[in-house]
C-alpha positions as CSV (number, residue, x, y, z in Angstrom):
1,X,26.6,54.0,-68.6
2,X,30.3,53.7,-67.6
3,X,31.2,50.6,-65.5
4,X,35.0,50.0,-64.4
5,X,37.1,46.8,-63.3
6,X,40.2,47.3,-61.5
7,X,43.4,44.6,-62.6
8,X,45.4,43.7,-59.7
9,X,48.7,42.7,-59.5
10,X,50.6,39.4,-57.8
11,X,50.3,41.7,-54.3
12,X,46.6,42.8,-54.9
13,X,47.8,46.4,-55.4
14,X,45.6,48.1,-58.7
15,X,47.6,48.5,-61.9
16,X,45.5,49.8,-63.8
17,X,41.8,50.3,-64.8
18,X,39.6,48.9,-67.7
19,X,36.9,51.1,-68.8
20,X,33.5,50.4,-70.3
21,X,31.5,52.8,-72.0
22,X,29.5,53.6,-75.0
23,X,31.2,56.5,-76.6
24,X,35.2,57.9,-76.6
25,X,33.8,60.8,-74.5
26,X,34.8,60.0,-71.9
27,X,38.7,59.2,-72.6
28,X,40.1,62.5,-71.9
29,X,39.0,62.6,-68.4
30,X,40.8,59.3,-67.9
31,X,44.0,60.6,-69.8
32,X,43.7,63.4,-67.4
33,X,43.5,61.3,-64.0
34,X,46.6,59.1,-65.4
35,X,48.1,63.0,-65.3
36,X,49.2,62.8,-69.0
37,X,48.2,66.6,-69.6
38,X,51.8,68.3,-71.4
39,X,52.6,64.9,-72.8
40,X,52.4,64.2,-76.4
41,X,50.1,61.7,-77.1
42,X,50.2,59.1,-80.1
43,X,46.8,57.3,-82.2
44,X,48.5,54.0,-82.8
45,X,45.9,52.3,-85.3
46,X,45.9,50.3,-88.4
47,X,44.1,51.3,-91.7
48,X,40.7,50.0,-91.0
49,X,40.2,51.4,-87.9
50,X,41.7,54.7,-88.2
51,X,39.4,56.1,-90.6
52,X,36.7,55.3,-88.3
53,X,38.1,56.6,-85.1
54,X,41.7,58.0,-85.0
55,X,40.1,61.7,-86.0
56,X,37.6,61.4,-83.5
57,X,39.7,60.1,-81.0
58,X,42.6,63.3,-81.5
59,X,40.1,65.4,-82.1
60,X,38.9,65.1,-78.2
61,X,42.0,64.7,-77.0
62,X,43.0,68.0,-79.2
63,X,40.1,70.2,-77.6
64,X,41.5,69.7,-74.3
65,X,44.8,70.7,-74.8
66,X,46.5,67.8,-75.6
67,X,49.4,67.2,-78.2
68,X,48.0,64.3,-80.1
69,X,49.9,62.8,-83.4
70,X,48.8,59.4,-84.9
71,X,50.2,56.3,-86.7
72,X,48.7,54.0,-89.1
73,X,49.9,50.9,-90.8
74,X,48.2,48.5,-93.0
75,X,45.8,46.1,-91.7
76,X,46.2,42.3,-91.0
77,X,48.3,39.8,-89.6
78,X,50.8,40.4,-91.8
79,X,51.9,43.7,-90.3
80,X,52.6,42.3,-87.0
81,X,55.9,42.1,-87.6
82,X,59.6,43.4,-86.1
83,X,59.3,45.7,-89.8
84,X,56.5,47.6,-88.5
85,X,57.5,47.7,-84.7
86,X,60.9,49.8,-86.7
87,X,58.5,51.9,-88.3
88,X,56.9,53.4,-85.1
89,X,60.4,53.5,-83.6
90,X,61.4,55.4,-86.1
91,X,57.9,57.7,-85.8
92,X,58.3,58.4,-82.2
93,X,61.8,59.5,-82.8
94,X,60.8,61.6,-85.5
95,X,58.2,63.1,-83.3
96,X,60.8,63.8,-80.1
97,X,58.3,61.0,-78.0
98,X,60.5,61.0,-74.5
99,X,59.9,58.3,-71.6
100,X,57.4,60.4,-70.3
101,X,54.8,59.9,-73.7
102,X,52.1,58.0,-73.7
103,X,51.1,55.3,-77.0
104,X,47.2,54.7,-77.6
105,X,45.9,51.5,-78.6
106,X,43.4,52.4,-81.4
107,X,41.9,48.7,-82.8
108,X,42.3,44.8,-82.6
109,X,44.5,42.3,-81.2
110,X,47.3,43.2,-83.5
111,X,47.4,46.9,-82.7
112,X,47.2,46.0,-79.3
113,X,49.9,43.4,-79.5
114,X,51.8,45.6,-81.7
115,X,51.6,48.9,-79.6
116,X,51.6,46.9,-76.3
117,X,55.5,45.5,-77.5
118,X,57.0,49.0,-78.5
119,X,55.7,50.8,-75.6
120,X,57.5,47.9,-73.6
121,X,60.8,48.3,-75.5
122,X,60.6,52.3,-77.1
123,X,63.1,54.1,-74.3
124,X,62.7,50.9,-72.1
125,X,59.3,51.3,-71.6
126,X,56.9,53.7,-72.1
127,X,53.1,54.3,-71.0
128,X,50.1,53.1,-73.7
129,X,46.0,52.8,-73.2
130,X,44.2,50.0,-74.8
131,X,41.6,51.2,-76.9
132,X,40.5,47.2,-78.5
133,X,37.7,48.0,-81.2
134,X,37.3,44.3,-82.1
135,X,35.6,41.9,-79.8
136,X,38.6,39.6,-80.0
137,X,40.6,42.4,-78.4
138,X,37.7,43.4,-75.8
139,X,37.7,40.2,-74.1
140,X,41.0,38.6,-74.5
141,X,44.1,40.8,-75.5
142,X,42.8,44.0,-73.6
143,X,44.1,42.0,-70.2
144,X,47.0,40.5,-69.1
145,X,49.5,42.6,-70.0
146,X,50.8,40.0,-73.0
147,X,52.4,41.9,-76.0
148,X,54.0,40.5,-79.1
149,X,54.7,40.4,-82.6
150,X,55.2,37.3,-84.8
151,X,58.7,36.1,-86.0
152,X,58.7,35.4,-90.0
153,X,55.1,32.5,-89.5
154,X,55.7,32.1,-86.1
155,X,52.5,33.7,-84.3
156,X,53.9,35.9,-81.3
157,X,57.5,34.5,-80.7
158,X,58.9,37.5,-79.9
159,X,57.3,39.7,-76.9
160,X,56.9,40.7,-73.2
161,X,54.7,41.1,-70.7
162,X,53.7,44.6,-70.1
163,X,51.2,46.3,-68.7
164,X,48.9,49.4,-70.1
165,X,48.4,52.9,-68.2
166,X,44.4,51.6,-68.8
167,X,42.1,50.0,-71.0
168,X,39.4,52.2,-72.5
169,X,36.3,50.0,-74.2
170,X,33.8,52.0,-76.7
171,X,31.4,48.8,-76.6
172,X,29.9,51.0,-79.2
173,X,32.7,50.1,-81.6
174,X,30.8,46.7,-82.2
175,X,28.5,48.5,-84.4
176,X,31.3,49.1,-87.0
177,X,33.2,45.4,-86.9
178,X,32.6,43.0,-89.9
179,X,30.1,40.3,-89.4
180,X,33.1,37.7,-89.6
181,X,35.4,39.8,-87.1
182,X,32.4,39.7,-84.7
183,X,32.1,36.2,-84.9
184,X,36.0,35.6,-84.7
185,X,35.5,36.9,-81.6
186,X,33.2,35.4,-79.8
187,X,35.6,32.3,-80.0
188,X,37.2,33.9,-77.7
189,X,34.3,34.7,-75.2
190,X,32.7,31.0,-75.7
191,X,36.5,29.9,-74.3
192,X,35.9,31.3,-70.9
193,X,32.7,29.7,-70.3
194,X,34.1,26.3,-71.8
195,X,37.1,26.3,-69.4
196,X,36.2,27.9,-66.1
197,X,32.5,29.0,-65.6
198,X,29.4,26.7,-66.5
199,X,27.1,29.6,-65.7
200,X,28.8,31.8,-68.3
201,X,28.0,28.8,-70.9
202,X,24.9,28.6,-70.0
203,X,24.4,32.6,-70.2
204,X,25.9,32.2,-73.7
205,X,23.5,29.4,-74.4
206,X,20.5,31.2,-73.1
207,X,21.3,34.3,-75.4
208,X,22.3,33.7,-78.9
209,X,19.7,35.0,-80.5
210,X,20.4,38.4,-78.7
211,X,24.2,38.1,-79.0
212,X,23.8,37.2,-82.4
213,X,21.6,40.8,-83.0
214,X,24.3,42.6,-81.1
215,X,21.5,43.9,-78.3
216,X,23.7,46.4,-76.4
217,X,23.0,45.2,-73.2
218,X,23.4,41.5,-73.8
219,X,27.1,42.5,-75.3
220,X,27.4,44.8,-72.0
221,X,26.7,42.0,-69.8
222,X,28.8,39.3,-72.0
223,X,31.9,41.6,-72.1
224,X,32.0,42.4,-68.7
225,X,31.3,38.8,-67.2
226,X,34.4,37.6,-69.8
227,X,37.0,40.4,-68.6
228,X,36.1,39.2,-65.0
229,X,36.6,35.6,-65.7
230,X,40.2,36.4,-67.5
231,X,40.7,39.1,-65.0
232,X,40.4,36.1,-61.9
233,X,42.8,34.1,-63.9
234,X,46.0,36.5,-64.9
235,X,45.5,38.2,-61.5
236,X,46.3,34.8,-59.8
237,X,49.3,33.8,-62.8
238,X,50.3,37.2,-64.1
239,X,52.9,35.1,-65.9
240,X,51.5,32.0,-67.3
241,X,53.2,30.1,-65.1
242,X,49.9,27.5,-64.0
243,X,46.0,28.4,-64.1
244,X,46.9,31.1,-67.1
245,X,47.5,28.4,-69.1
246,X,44.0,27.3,-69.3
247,X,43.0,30.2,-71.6
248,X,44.9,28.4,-74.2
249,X,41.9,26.1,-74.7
250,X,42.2,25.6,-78.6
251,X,45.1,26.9,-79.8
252,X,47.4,24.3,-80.1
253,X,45.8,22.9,-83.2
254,X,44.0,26.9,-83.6
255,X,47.2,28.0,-84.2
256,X,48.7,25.5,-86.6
257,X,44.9,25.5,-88.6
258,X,45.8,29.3,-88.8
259,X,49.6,29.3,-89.7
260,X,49.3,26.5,-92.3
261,X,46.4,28.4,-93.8
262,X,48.7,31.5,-94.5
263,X,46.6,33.6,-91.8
264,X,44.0,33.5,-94.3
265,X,41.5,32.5,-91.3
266,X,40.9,34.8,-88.4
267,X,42.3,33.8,-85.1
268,X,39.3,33.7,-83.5
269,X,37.9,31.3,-86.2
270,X,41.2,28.9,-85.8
271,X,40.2,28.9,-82.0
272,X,36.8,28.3,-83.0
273,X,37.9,24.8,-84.4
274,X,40.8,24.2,-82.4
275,X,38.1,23.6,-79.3
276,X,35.8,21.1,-81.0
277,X,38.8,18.9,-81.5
278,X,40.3,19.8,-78.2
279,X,37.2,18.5,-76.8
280,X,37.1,15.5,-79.1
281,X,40.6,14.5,-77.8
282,X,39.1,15.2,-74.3
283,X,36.3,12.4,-75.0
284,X,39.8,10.2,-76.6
285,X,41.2,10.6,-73.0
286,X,38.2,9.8,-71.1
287,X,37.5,12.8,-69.4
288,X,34.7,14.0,-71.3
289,X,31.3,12.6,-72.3
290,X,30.2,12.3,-75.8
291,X,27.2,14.8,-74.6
292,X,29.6,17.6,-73.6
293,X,31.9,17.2,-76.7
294,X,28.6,17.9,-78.9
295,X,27.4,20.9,-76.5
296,X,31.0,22.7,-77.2
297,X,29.7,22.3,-80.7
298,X,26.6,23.0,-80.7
299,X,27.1,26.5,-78.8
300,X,29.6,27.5,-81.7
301,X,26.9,26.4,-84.3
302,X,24.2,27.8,-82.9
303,X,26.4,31.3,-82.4
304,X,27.1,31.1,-86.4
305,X,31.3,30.3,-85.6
306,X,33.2,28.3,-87.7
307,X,33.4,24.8,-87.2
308,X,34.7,23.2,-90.1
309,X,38.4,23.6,-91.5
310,X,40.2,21.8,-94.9
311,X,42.6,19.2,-94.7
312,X,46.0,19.5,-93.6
313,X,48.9,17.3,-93.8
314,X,50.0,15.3,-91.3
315,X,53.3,16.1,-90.8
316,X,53.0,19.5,-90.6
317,X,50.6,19.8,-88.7
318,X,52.2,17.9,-86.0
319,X,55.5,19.6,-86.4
320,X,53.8,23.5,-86.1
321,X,51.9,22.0,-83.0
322,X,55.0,20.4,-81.5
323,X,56.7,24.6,-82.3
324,X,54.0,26.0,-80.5
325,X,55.3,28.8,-78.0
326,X,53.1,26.5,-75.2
327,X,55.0,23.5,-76.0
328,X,57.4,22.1,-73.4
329,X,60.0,20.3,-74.4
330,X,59.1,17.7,-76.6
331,X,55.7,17.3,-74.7
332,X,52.9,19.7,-75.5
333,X,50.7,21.6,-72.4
334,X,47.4,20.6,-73.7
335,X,44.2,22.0,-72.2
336,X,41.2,19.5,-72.1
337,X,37.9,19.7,-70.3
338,X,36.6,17.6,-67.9
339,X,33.0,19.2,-68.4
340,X,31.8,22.2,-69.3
341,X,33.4,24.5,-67.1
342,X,36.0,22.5,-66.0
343,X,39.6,22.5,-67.5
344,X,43.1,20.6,-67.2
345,X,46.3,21.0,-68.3
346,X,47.6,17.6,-70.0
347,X,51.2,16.7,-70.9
348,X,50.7,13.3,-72.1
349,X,48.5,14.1,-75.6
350,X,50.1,12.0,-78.1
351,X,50.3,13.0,-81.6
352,X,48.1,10.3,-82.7
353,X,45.1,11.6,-80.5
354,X,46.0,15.1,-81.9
355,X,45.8,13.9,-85.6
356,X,42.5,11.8,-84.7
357,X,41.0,15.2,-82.7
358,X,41.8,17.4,-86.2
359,X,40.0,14.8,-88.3
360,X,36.3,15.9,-86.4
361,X,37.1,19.3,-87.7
362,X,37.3,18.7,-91.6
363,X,35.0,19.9,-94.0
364,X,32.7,16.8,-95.2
């Protein structure tokens, strides 16, 4: 069963669509409705992913006439990076890709990220579909139109907003993502009901066991309800200038647990932890009760996520938070709850609160 959600821009008028469904079958009719018939047509993927789908995904396109090519670098973090953005420059040029070509999105956050930022710079812009295989990318960097790369072991430090042609979701895709990818992900989903919608927690709360199995409807429902929660949010600050904000609940110290780790932990995980000490510096600042700070746990336990990281030093720690790309200034945007569903931004964290929040999140 398809379902569709329509992404409005800052004057309500539709920019693009974001497809669910259970198979690729139904891609080609989209590519046709977007009129890309006689355009050439390239698989952007990394090297996971695109022995699993790139074939399939050309191969349909193919049958119905369509000129299809693909790309594939190697997988991780570490190729999302100004190198490989060169590399597919130097592809499409290679392949004669005009202003009228269309990029696909085959794969996680950092082919979407990755793809997203060339199709926004290639010839000044070009069209590209999100096609996010990961749940990660499903829920969180499938909307929004934010695309990046990272600068040297600064995450996403160089990028624009851009938006896709559409977002095509094979929820089916699940079946094929590693145990911890999944998990990474739902660090992500648990955000939204943490920040904005106590009903969505409690959903979440209500249905681990299923999530947890992968039932297909359960992951239907849980996708959908999170792209409409982000949805609200980027269509009312397309350009993080206020509410957008929000969804950075856990990655200031997320993403200084991942960079100091090497990237060796998946972003999703770094978020993962980055919210239990988030919430423990809420409870520091007296917004939050000692009640709620353990529910935010106790979701992510209960859901299998990671809630424990190794020690850090100090200093560095403070310093990558203080370099975050949220940071203004000297002060840092922090996002705290003030219950479950309910979130702020705050200016006035110190970095004392920010070391004592990272200490509830080291391994015992």
């Amino acid at each position: 069963m398809k379902e569709e959600l329509i992404v409005r821009g800052a004057d309500h008028a539709p920019l693009y669509s974001i497809i669910l469904d259970n198979s690729y079958d139904g891609l080609v009719s989209v590519a046709q409705s977007l009129q890309m018939n006689g355009r050439k047509l390239c698989v952007v993927s990394d090297s996971n992913v695109a022995p699993l789908y790139a074939g399939t995904v050309c191969g349909l396109l193919e049958k119905e006439g369509f000129f299809c090519v693909s790309y594939t670098f190697p997988a991780g973090e570490a190729s999302k990076n100004l190198d490989t953005v060169a590399g597919l420059y130097e592809f499409l040029i290679e392949n004669s890709f005009d202003r009228n070509d269309v990029l696909l999105a085959l794969g996680g956050g950092v082919t979407g990220d990755l793809t997203g930022f060339v199709a926004a710079t290639y010839l000044r812009g070009i069209r590209f579909i999100g096609m996010p295989t990961s749940l990660l990318s499903m829920v969180d960097s499938s909307i929004g139109g934010k695309t990046g790369v990272d600068y040297k072991a600064y995450k996403n430090m160089v990028g624009a907003f851009y938006q896709p042609s559409a977002v095509y979701i094979n929820i089916a895709a699940l079946n094929t993502l590693p145990e911890r990818e999944f998990l990474a992900g739902l660090g992500e989903v648990v955000k939204h009901g943490f920040i904005l919608d106590k009903e969505y927690y409690a959903f979440l709360k209500e249905n681990t066991t299923l999530i947890s199995a992968k039932n297909p409807e359960v992951l239907r429902s849980m996708i959908y309800r999170s792209l409409c929660i982000k949805r609200g949010v980027v269509e009312r600050d397309p350009k993080e200038k206020g509410e957008r904000a929000l969804l950075n609940f856990g990655h200031t110290i997320g993403h200084a647990v991942e960079k100091l780790n090497d990237f060796a932990l998946l972003h999703g995980e770094c978020v993962s932890v980055g919210m239990i000490a988030a919430a423990e510096i809420s409870v520091l600042r007296g917004v939050l009760t000692r009640e709620e700070a353990n529910e935010v746990k106790d979701l992510l336990l209960e859901l299998g996520m990671m809630t424990e990281v190794s020690a850090l030093d100090k200093r560095e720690l403070l310093a990558v938070c203080h370099r975050d790309k949220k940071a203004d200034g000297a002060k840092i945007k922090f996002v705290l709850l003030r219950g479950i569903g309910e979130s702020f931004l705050d200016p006035e964290v110190t970095d004392e609160e920010l070391w004592e929040g990272f200490q509830t999140i080291l391994s015992k």
